[in-house]
C-alpha positions in Angstrom: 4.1 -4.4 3.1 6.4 -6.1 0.8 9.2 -5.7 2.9 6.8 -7.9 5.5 6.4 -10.0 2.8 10.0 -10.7 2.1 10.6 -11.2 5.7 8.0 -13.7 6.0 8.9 -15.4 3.0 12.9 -15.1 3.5 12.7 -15.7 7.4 9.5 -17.2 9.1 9.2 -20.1 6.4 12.5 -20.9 6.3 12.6 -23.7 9.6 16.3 -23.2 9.3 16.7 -20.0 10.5 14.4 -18.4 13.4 11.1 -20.5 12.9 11.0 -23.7 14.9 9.0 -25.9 17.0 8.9 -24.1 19.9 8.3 -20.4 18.3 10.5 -18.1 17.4 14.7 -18.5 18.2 16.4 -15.5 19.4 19.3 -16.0 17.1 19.4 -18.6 13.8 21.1 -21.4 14.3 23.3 -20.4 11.0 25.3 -17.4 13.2 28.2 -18.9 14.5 27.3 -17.7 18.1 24.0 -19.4 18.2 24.4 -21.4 21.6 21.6 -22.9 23.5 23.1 -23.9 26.4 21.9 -22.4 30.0 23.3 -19.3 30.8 21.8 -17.1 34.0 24.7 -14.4 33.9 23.4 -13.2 31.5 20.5 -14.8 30.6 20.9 -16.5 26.9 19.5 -14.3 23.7 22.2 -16.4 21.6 19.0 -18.9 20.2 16.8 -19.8 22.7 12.9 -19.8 22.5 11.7 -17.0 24.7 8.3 -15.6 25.4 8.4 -12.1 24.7 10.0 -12.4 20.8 7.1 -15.2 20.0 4.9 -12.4 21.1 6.4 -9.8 19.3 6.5 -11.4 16.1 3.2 -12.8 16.8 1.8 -8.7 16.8 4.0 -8.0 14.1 2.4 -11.2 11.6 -1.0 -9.9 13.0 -0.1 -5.8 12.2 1.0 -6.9 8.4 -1.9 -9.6 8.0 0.1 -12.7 8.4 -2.9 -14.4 10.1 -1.6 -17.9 9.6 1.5 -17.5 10.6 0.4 -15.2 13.4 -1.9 -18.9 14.7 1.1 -20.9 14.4 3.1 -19.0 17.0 0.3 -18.3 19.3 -0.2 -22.3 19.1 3.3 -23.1 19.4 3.8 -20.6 22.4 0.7 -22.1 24.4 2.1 -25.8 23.7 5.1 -25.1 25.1 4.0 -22.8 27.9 1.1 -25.5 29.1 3.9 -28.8 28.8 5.8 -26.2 30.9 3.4 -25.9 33.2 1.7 -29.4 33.4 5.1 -30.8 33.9 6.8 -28.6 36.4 4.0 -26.5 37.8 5.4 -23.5 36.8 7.4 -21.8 33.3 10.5 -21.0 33.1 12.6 -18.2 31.8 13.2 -20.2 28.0 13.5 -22.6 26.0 15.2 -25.0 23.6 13.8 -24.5 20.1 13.6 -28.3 18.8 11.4 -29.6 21.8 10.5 -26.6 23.8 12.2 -28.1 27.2 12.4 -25.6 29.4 16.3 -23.8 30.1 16.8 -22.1 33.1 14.9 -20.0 35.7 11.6 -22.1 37.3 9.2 -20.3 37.9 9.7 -17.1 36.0 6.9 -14.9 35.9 6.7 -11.9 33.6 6.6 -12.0 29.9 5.4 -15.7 29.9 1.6 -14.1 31.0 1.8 -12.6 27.2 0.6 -15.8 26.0 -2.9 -14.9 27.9 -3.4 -12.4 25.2 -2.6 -15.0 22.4 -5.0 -17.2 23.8 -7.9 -14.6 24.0 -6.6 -14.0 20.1 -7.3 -17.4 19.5 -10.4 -18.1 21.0 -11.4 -14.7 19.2 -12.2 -12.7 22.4 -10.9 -8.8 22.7 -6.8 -8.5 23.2 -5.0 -5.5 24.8 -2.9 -4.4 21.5 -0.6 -2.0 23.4 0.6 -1.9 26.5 
């Protein structure tokens, strides 16, 4: 538990590193390779919002007791995920942390349906907790 607490503390509340508006980044923007910048071949992990490390951290602020911070991702990630949607009609593969624009990759269906189980989390119905 206190290393949760340290990362939490050290990582998650600092806004500088991975937290942002859109969720979680995938790299901090202090690591000199942090790039946001579409990339398909591969796909970009160098800072980019994507769905599946919200969700992870999500379960992992939920597994320590982090319930507050556990809300603030799950309502970040649906934001995003429902401008995504309402806007284009479909979500995409990721996003840019300041604004949660989507990247790259319309209509990208796999990981993004995670947020279904955030939702039910918030609205306090039953979640599937492993998969």
């Amino acid at each position: 538990m206190e290393q949760a607490e340290q990362m939490v503390k050290l990582h998650f509340h600092n806004t500088e590193e991975f937290n942002c508006p859109a969720g979680i980044r995938t790299l901090s923007p202090l690591e000199k390779m942090y790039n946001v910048k579409a990339s398909g071949n591969p796909s970009s992990w160098q800072g980019p919002v994507w769905i599946n490390a919200n969700y992870l951290v999500f379960r992992g602020l939920l597994r320590y007791g982090f319930t507050e911070e556990a809300r603030e991702i799950a309502e970040k990630t649906v934001i995003v995920l429902g401008k995504d949607f309402e806007r284009f009609g479909a979500l995409h593969e990721y996003y840019e942390p300041e604004n949660g624009e989507p990247i790259l990759n319309k209509g990208f269906q796999n990981w993004n349906f995670l947020v279904l189980n955030m939702i039910d989390w918030l609205e306090g119905k039953p979640v599937v907790s492993e998969f």
